[in-house]
N, C-alpha and C positions, 0 to 999 in steps of 0.2 A: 591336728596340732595347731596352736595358735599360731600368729604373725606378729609382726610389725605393727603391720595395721590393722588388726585385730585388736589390739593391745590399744592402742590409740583412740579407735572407735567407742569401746569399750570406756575410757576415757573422756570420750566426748560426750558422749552420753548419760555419763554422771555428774559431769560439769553442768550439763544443761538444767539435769533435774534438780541439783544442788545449787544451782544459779542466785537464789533470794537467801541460802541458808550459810551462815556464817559456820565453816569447818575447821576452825583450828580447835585443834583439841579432841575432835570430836572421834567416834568409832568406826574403825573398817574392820571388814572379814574379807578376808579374798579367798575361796572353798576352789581346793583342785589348784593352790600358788605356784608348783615345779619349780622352776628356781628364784621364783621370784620377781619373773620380769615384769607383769603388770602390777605389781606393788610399785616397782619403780618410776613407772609410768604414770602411776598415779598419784606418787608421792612429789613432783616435778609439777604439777598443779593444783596439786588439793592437799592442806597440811594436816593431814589427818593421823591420827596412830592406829598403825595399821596391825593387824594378827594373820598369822598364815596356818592353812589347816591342809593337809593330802594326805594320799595312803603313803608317800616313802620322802619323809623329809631330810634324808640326809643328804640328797642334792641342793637343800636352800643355800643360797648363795647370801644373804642379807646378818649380816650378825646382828646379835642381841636384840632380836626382833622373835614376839614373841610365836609361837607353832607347835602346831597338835598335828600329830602321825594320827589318822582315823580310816576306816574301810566305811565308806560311805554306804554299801551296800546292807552293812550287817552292827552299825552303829549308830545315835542319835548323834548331832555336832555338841560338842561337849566345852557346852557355852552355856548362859542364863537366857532366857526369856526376854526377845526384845532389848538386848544391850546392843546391838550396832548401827550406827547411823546409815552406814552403805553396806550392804553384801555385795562381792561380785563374784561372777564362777564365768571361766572362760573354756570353752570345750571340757565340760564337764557330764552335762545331761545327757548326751548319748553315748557314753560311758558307764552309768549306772544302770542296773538290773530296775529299779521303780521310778522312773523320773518324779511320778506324783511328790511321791512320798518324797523325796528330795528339795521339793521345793516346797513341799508342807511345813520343813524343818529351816528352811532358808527365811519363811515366813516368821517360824516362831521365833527365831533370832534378832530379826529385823526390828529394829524400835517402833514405835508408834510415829507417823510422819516420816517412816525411812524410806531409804530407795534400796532397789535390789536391782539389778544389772547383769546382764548375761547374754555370753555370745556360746551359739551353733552352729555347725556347718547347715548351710542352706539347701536341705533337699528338694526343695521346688521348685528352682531355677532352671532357664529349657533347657539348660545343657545334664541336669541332672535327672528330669522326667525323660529327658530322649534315654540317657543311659539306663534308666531305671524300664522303659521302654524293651531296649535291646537286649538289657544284661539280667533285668529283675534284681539288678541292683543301683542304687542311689550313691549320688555323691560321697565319699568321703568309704566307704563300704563294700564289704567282700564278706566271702566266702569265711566264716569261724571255726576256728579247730577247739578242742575237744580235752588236750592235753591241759593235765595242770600247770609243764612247764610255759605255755604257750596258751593260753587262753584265748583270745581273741589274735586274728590274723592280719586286721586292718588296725592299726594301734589303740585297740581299744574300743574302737566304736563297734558298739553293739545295740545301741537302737536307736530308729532315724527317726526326730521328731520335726513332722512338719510345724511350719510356724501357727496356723492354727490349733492344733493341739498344745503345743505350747503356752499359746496366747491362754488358752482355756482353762488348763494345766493351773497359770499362774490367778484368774481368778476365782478359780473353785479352791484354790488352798488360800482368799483372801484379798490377795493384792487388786489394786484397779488403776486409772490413768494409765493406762499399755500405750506406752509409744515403741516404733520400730525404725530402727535404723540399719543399715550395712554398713559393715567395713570397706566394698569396695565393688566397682565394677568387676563382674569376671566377663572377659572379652567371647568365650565361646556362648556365653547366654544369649549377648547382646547380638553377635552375629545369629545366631539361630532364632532369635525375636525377629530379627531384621526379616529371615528367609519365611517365617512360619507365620508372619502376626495374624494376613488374613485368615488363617485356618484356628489360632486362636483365640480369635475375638469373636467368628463363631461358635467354634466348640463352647465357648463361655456362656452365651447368649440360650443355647441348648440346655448346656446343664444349669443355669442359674434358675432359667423355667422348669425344668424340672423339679428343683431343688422347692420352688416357691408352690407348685401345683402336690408337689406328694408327702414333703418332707415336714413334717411338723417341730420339729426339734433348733428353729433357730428363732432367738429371742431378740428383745430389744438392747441386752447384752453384749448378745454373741452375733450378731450381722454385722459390728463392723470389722469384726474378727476376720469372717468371712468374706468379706469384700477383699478385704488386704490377699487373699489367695490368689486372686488374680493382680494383684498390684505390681505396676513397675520392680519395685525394691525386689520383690519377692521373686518376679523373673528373671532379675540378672542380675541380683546380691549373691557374693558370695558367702559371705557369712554372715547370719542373722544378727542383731543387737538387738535386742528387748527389755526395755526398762520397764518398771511399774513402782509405786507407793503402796505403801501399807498407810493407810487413810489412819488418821489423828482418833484413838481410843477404839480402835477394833482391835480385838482379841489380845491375847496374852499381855 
């Protein structure tokens, strides 16, 4: 479930990419809005006209603001081709069944020159690898039941997407310029960096030689994807932000 400062980050984030681009007027999507709160947040610094899209909109809070009810799982977003200046989706992607195919769509919506914006809970941070360690489960994540009354057990979240999948995620469906940001320290990471680092700067050193001596599959691409796996942000971010660009006349 987002925050505060999830909401903000998320915010900030857009703010930066948008920073040269003049936005009054211009188009938002916020995909997975609930009630609206980061429309608000972003309406407070960016004058944009905003659209809201989830599976059950009768909690929107925002009147005369326009919103599409959709099952992202089992629907295309029901929009034109590159009409939005910004997408944003805040704990969205580990909630759907294909993340790919979700952000294939988030692509096709996005204009030519747009940004796309998106926060995850951060399953890679030490306090989430120890859990995922102990429990075989990650941040934010449990145990899913089966019922149709009751779908998912942990609100939703049904699949943990590390930041590099993600990151990758977003350039095989197109986007590039991937920046990363957090919403915020989380304190149990940061104390367990503090307790663990020397055994993690080895363990790294291990696998990264590994990775360079067997692994054939990282490009000029995707290494700096993979550096950021071990990166500060990434060990004691609590929630991921991931911006990226749809570069000026690629696709739709």
């Amino acid at each position: 479930m987002s925050t505060k400062s999830t909401y903000i980050a998320v915010v900030d984030a857009a703010k930066q990419r948008l920073s040269n681009t003049h936005t009054i007027g211009r188009e938002h999507l916020d995909i997975g809005s609930g009630r609206g709160e980061l429309i608000l947040a972003l309406q407070q610094d960016l004058p944009m006209r905003s659209t809201a899209c989830d599976f059950d909109v009768e909690c929107f809070a925002i009147k005369d603001l326009p919103r599409a009810a959709i099952d992202l799982n089992r629907e295309p977003l029901p929009y034109p081709n590159a009409r939005f200046d910004l997408v944003t989706s805040s704990d969205v992607v580990e909630r759907v069944d294909n993340y790919r195919a979700f952000l294939r769509e988030a692509f096709r919506v996005t204009a030519s020159g747009g940004v796309l914006v998106i926060a995850t809970p951060n399953v890679l941070n030490i306090h989430s690898r120890l859990r995922y360690f102990i429990s075989g489960f990650a941040n934010s994540l449990g145990p899913l039941s089966l019922t149709n009354d009751a779908p998912f057990s942990d609100k939703g979240n049904i699949t943990p997407v590390p930041y590099f999948y993600l990151a990758h995620a977003l350039q095989d469906a197109g986007f590039d310029q991937i920046e990363l940001s957090i919403d915020q320290v989380q304190k149990k990471s940061l104390l367990w960096l503090i307790l663990l680092a020397p055994f993690i700067y080895i363990g790294k050193r291990r696998f990264m030689a590994r990775v360079n001596k067997n692994l054939k599959s990282l490009t000029r691409n995707t290494e700096p994807l993979f550096a950021s796996h071990f990166s500060w942000l990434v060990l004691i971010g609590q929630t991921i932000v991931i911006s990226a660009i749809k570069s000026v006349g690629v696709g739709f």
